[in-house]
mmCIF file of the N, C-alpha and C atoms, coordinates in Angstrom:
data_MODEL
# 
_entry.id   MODEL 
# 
loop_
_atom_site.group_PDB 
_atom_site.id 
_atom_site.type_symbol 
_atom_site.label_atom_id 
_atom_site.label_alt_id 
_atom_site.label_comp_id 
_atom_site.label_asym_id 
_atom_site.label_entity_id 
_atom_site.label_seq_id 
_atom_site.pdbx_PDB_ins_code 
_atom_site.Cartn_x 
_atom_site.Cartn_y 
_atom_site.Cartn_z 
_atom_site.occupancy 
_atom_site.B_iso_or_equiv 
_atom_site.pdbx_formal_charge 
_atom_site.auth_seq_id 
_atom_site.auth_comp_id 
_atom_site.auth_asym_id 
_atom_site.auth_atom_id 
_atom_site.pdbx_PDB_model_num 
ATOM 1   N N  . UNK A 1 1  ? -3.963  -24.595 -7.010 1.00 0.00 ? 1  UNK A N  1 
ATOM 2   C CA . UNK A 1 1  ? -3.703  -23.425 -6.186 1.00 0.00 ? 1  UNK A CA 1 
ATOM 3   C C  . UNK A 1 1  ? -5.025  -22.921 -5.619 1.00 0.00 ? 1  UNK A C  1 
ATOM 4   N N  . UNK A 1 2  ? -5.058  -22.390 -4.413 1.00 0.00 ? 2  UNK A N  1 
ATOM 5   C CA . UNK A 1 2  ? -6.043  -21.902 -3.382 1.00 0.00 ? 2  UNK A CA 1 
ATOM 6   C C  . UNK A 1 2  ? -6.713  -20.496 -4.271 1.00 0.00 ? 2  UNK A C  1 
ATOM 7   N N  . UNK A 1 3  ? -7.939  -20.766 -4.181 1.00 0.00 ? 3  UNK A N  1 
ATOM 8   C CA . UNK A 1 3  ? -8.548  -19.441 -4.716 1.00 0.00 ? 3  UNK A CA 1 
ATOM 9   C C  . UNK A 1 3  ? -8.137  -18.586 -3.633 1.00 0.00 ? 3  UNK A C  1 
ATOM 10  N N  . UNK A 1 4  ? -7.726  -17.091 -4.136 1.00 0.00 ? 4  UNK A N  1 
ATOM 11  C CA . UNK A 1 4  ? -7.582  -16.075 -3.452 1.00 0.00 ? 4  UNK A CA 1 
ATOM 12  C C  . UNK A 1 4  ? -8.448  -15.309 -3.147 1.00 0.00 ? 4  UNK A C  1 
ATOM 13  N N  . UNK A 1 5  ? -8.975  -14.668 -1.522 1.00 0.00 ? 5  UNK A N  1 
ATOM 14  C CA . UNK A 1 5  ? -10.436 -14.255 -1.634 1.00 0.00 ? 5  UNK A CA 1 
ATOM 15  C C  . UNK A 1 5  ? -9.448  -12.334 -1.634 1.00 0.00 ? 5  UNK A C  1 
ATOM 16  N N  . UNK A 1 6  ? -11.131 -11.515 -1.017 1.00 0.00 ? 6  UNK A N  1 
ATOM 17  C CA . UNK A 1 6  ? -10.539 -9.888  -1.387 1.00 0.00 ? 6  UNK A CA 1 
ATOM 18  C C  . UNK A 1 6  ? -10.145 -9.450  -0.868 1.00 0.00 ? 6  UNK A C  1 
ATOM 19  N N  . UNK A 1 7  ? -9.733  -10.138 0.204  1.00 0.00 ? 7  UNK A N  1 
ATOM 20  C CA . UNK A 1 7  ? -8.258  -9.284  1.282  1.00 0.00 ? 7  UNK A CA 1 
ATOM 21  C C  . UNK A 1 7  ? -7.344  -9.509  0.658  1.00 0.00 ? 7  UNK A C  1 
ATOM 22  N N  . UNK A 1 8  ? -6.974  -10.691 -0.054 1.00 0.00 ? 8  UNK A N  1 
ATOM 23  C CA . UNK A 1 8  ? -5.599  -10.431 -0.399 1.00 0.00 ? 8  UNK A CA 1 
ATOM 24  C C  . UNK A 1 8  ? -5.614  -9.599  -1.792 1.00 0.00 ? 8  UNK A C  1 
ATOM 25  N N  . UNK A 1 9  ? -6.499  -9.562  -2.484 1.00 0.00 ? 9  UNK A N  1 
ATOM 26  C CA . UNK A 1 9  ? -6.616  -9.056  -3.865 1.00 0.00 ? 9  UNK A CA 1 
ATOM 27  C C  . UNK A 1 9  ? -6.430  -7.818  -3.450 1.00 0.00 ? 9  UNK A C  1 
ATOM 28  N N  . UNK A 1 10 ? -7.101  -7.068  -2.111 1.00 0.00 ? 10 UNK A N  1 
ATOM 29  C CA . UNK A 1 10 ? -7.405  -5.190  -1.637 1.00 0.00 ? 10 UNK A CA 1 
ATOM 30  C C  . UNK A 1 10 ? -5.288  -5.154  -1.086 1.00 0.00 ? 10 UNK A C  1 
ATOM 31  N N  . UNK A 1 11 ? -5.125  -5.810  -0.322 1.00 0.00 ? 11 UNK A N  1 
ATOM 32  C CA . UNK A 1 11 ? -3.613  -6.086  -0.151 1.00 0.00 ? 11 UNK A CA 1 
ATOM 33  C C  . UNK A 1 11 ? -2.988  -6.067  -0.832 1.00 0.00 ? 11 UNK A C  1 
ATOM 34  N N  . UNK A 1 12 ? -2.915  -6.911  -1.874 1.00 0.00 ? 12 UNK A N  1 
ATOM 35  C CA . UNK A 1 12 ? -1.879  -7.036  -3.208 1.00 0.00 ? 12 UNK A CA 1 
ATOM 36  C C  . UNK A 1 12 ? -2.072  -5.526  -3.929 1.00 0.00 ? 12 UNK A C  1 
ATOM 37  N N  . UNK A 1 13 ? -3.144  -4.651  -4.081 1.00 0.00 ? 13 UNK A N  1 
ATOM 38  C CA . UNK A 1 13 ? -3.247  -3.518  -4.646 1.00 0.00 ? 13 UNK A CA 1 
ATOM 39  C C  . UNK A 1 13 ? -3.002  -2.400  -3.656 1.00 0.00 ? 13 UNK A C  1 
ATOM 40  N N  . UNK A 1 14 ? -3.026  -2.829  -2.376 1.00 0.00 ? 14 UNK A N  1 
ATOM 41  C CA . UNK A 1 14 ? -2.324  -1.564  -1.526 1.00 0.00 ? 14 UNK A CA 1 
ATOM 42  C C  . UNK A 1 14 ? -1.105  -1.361  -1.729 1.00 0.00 ? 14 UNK A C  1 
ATOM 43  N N  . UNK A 1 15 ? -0.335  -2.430  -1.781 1.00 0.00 ? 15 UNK A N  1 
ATOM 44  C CA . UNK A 1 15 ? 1.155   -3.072  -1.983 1.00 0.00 ? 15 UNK A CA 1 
ATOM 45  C C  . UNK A 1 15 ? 1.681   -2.360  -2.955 1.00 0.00 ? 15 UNK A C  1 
ATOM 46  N N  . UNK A 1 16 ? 0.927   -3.034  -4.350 1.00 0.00 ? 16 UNK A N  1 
ATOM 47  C CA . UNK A 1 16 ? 1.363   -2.025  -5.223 1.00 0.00 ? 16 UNK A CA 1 
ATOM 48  C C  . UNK A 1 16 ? 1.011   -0.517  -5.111 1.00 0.00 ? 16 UNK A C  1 
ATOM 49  N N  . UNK A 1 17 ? 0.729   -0.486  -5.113 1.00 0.00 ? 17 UNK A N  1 
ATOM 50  C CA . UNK A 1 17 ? 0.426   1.575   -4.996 1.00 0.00 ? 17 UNK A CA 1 
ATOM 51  C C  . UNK A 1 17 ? 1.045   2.471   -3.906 1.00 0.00 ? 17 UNK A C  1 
ATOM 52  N N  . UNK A 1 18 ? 1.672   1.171   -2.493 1.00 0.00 ? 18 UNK A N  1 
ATOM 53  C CA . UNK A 1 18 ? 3.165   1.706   -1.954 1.00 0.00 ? 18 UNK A CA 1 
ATOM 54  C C  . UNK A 1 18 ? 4.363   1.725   -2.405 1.00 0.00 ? 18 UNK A C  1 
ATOM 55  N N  . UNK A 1 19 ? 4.388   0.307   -3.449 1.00 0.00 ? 19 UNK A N  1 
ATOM 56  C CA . UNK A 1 19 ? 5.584   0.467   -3.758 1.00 0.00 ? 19 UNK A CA 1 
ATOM 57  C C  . UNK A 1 19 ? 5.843   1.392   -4.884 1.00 0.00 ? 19 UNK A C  1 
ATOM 58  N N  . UNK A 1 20 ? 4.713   1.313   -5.815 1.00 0.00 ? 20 UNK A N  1 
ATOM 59  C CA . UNK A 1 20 ? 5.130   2.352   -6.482 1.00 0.00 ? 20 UNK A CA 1 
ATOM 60  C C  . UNK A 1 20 ? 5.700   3.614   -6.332 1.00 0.00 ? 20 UNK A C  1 
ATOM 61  N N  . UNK A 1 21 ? 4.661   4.163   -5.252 1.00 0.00 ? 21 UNK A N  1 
ATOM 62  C CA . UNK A 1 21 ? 4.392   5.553   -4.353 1.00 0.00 ? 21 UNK A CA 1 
ATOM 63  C C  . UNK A 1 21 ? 6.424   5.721   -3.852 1.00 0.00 ? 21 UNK A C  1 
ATOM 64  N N  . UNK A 1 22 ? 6.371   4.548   -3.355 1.00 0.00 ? 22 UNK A N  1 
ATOM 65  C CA . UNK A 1 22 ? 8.319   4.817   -2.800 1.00 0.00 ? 22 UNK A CA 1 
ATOM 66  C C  . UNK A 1 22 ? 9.035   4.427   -3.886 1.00 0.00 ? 22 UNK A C  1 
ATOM 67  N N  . UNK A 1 23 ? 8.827   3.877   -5.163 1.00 0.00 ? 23 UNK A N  1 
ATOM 68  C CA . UNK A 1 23 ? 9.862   4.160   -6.396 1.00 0.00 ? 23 UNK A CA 1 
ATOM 69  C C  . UNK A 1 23 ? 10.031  5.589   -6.936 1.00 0.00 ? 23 UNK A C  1 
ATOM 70  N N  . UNK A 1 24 ? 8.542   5.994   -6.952 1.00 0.00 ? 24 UNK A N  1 
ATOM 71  C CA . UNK A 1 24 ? 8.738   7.723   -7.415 1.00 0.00 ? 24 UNK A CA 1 
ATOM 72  C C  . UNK A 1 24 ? 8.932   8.627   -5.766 1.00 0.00 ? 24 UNK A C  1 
ATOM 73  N N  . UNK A 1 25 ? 9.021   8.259   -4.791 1.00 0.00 ? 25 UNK A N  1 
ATOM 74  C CA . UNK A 1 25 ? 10.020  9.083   -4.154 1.00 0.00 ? 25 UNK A CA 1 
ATOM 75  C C  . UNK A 1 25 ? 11.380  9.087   -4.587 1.00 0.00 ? 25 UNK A C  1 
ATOM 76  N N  . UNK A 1 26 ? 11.711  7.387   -4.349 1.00 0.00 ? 26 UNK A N  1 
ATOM 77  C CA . UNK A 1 26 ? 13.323  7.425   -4.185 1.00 0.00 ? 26 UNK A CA 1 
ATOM 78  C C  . UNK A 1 26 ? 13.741  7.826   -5.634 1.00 0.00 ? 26 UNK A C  1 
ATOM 79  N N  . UNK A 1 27 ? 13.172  8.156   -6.766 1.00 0.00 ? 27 UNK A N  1 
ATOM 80  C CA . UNK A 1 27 ? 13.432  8.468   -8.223 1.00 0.00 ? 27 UNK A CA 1 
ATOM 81  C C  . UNK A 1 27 ? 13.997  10.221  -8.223 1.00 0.00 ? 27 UNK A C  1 
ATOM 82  N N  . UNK A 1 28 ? 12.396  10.659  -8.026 1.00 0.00 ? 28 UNK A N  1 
ATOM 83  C CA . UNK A 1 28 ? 12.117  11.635  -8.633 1.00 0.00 ? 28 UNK A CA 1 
ATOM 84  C C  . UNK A 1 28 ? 11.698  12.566  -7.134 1.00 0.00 ? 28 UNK A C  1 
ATOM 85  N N  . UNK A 1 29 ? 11.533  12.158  -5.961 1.00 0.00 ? 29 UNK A N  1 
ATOM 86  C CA . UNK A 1 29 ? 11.165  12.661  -4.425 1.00 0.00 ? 29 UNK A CA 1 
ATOM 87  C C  . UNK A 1 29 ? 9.574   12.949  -4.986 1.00 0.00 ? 29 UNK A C  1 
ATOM 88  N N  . UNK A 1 30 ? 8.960   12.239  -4.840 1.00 0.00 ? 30 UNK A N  1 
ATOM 89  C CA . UNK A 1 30 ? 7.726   12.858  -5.331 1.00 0.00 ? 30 UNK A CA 1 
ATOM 90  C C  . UNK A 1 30 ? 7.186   11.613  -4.895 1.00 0.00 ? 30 UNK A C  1 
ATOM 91  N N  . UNK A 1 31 ? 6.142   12.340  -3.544 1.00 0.00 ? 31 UNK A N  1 
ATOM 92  C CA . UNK A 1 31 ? 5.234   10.825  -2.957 1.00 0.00 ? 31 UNK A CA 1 
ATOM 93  C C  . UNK A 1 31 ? 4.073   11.427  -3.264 1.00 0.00 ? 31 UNK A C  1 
ATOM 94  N N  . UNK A 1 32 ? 3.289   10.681  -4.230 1.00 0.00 ? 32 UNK A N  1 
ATOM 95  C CA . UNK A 1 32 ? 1.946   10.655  -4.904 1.00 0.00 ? 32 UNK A CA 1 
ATOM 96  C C  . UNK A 1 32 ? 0.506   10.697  -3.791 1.00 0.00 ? 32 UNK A C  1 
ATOM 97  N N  . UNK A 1 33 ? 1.245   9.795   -2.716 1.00 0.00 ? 33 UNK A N  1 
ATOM 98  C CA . UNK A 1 33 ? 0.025   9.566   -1.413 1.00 0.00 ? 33 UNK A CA 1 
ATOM 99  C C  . UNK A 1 33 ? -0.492  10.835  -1.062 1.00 0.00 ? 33 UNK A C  1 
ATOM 100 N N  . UNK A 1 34 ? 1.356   11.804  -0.646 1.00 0.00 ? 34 UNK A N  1 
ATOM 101 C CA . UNK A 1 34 ? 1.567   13.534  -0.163 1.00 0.00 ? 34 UNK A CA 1 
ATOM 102 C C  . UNK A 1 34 ? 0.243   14.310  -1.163 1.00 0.00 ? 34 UNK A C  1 
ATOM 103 N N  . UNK A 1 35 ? 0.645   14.009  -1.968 1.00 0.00 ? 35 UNK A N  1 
ATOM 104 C CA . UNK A 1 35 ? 0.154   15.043  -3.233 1.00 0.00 ? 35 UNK A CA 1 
ATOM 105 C C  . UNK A 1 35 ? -0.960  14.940  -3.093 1.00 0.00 ? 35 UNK A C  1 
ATOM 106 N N  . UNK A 1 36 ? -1.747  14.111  -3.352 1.00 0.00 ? 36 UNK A N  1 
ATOM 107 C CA . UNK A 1 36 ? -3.151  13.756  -3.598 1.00 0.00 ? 36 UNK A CA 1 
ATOM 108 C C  . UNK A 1 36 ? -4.014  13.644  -2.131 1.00 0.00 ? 36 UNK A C  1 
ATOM 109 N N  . UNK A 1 37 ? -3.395  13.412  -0.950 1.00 0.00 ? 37 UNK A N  1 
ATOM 110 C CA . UNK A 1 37 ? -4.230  13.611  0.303  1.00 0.00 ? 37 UNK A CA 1 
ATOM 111 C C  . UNK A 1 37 ? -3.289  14.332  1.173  1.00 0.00 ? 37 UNK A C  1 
ATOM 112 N N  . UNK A 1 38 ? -2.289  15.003  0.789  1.00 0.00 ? 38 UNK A N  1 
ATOM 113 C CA . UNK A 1 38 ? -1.486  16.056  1.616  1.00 0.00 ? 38 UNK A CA 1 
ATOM 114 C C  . UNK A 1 38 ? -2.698  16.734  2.847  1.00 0.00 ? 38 UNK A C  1 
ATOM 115 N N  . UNK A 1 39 ? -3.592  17.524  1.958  1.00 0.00 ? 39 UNK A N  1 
ATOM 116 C CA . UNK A 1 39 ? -4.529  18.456  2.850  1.00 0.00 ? 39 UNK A CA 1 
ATOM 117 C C  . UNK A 1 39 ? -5.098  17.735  4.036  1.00 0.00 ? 39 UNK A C  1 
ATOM 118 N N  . UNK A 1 40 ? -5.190  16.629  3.829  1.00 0.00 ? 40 UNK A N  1 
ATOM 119 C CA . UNK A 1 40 ? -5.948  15.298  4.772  1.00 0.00 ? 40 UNK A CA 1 
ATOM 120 C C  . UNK A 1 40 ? -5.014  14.745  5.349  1.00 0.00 ? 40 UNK A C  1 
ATOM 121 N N  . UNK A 1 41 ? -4.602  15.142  6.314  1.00 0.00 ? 41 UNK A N  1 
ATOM 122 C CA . UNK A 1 41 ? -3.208  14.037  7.254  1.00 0.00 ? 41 UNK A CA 1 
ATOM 123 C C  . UNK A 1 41 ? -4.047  13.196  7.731  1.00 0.00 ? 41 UNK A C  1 
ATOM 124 N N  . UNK A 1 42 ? -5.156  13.483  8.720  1.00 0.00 ? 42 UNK A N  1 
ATOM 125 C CA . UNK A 1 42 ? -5.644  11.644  8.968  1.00 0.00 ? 42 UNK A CA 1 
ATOM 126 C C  . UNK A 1 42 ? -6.431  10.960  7.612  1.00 0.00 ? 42 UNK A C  1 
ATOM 127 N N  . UNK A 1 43 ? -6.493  11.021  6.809  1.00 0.00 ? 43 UNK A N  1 
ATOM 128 C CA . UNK A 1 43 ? -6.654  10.349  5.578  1.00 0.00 ? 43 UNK A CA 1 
ATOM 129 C C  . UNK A 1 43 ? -5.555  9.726   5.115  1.00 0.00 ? 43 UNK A C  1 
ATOM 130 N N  . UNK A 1 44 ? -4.387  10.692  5.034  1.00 0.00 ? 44 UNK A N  1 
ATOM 131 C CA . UNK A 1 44 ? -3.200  10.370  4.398  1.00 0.00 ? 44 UNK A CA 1 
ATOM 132 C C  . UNK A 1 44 ? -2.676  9.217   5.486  1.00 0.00 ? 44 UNK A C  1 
ATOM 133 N N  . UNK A 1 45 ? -2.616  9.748   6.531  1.00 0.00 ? 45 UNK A N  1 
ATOM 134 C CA . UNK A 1 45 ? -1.857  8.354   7.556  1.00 0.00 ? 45 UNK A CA 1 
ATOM 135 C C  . UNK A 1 45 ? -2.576  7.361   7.462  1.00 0.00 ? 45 UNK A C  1 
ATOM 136 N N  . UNK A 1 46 ? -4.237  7.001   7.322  1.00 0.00 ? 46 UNK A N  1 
ATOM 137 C CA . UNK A 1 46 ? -4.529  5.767   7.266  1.00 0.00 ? 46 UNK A CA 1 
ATOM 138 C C  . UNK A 1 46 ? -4.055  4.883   5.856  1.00 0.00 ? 46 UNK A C  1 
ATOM 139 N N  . UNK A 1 47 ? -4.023  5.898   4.777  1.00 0.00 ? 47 UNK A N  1 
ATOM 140 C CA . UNK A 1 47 ? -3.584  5.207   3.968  1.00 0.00 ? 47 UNK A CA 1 
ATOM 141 C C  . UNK A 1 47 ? -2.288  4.388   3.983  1.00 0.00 ? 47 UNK A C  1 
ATOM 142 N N  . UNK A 1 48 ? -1.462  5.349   4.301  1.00 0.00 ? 48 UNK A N  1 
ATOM 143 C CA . UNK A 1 48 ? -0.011  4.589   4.874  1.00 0.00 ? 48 UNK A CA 1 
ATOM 144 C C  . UNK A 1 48 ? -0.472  3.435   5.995  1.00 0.00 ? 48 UNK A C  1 
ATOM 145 N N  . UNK A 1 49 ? -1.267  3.580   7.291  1.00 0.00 ? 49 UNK A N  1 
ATOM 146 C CA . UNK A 1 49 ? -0.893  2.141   8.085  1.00 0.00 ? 49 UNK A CA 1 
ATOM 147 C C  . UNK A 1 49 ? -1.621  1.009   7.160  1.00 0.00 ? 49 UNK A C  1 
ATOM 148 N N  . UNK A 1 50 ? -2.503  1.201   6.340  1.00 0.00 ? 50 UNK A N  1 
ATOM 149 C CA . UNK A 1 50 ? -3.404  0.529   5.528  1.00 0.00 ? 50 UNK A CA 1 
ATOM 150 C C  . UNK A 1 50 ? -2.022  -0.298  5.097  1.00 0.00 ? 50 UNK A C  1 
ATOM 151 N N  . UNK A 1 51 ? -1.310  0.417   3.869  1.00 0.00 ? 51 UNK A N  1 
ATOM 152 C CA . UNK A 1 51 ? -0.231  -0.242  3.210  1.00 0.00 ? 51 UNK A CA 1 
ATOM 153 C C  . UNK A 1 51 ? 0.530   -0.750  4.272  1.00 0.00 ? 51 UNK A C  1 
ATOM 154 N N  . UNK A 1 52 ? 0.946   -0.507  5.031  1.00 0.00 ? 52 UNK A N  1 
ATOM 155 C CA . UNK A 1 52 ? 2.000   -1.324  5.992  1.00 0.00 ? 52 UNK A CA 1 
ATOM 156 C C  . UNK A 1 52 ? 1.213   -2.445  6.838  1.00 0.00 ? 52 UNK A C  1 
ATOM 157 N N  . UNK A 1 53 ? 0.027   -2.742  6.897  1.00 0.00 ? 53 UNK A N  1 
ATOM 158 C CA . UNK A 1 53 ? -0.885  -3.574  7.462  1.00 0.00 ? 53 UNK A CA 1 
ATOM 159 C C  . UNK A 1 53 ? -1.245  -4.620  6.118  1.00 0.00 ? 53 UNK A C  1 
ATOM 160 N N  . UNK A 1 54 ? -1.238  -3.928  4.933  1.00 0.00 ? 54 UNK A N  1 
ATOM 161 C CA . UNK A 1 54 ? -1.103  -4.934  4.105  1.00 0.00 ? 54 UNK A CA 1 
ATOM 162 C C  . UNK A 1 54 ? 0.558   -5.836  3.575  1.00 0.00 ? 54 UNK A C  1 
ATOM 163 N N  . UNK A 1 55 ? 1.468   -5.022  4.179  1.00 0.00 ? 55 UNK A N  1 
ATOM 164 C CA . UNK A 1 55 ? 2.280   -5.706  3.765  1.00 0.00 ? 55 UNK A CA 1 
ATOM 165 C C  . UNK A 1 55 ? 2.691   -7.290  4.468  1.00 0.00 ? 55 UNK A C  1 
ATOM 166 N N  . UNK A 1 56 ? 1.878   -6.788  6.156  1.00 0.00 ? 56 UNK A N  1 
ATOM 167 C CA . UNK A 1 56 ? 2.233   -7.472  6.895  1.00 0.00 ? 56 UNK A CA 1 
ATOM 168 C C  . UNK A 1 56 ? 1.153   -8.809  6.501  1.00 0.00 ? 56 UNK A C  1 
ATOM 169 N N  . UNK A 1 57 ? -0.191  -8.184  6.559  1.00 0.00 ? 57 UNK A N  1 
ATOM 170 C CA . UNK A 1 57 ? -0.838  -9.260  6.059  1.00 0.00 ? 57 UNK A CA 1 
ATOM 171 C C  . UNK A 1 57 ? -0.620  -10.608 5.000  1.00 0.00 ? 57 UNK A C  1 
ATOM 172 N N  . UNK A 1 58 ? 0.770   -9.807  3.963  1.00 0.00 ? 58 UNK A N  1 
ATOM 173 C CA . UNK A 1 58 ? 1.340   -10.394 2.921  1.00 0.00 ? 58 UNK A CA 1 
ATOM 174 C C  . UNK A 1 58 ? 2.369   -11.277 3.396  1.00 0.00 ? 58 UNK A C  1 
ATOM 175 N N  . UNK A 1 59 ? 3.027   -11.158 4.565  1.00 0.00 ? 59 UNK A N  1 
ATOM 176 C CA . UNK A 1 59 ? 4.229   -11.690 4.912  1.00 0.00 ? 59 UNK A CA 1 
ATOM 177 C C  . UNK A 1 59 ? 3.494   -13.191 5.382  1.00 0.00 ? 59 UNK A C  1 
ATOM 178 N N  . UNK A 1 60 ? 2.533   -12.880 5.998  1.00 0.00 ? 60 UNK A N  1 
ATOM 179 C CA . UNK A 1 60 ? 2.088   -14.207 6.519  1.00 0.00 ? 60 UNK A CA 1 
ATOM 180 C C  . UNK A 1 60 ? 1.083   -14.892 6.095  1.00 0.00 ? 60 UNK A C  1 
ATOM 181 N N  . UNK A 1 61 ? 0.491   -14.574 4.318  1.00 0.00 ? 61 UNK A N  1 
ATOM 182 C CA . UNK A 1 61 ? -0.633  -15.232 3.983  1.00 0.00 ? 61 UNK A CA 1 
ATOM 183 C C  . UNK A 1 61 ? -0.385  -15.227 2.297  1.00 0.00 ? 61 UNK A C  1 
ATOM 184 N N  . UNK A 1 62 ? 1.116   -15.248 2.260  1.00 0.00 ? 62 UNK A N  1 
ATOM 185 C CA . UNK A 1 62 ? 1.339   -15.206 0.642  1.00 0.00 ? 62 UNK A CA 1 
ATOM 186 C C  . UNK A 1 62 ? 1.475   -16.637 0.414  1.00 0.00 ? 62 UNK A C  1 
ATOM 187 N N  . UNK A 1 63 ? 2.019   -17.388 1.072  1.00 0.00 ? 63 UNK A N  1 
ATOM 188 C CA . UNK A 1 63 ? 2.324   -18.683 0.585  1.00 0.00 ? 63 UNK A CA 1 
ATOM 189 C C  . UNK A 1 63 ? 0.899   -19.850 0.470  1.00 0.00 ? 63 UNK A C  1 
ATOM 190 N N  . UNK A 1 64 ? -0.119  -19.272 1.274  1.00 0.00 ? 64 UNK A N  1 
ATOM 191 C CA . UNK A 1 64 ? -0.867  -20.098 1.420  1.00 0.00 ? 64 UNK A CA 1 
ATOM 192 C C  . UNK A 1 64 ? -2.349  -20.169 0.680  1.00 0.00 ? 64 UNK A C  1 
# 
């Protein structure tokens, strides 16, 4: 198997910490991203396109 370099390692940990972030919404309504950079909307939104830029990154560089 292909060594994995640190985009996908920084990806795979954005990933997780969205999905988590939307298990404890859809649980408990409680988005952790809100909480912790609420005061910071352009902080908070990069974090979100970050995760959705990593997911995409994932769609097309997981297999390889």
């Amino acid at each position: 198997m292909a060594e994995k370099g640190k985009l996908f390692w920084i990806a795979l940990i954005l990933l997780i910490i969205g999905g988590l972030n939307w298990g404890l919404v859809g649980l408990f309504k409680f988005d952790v991203v809100q909480e912790i950079l609420g005061g910071i909307p352009l902080v908070r939104d990069i974090v979100y396109t970050l995760i959705g830029l990593s997911a995409l990154f994932m769609i097309f560089n997981a297999r390889k």
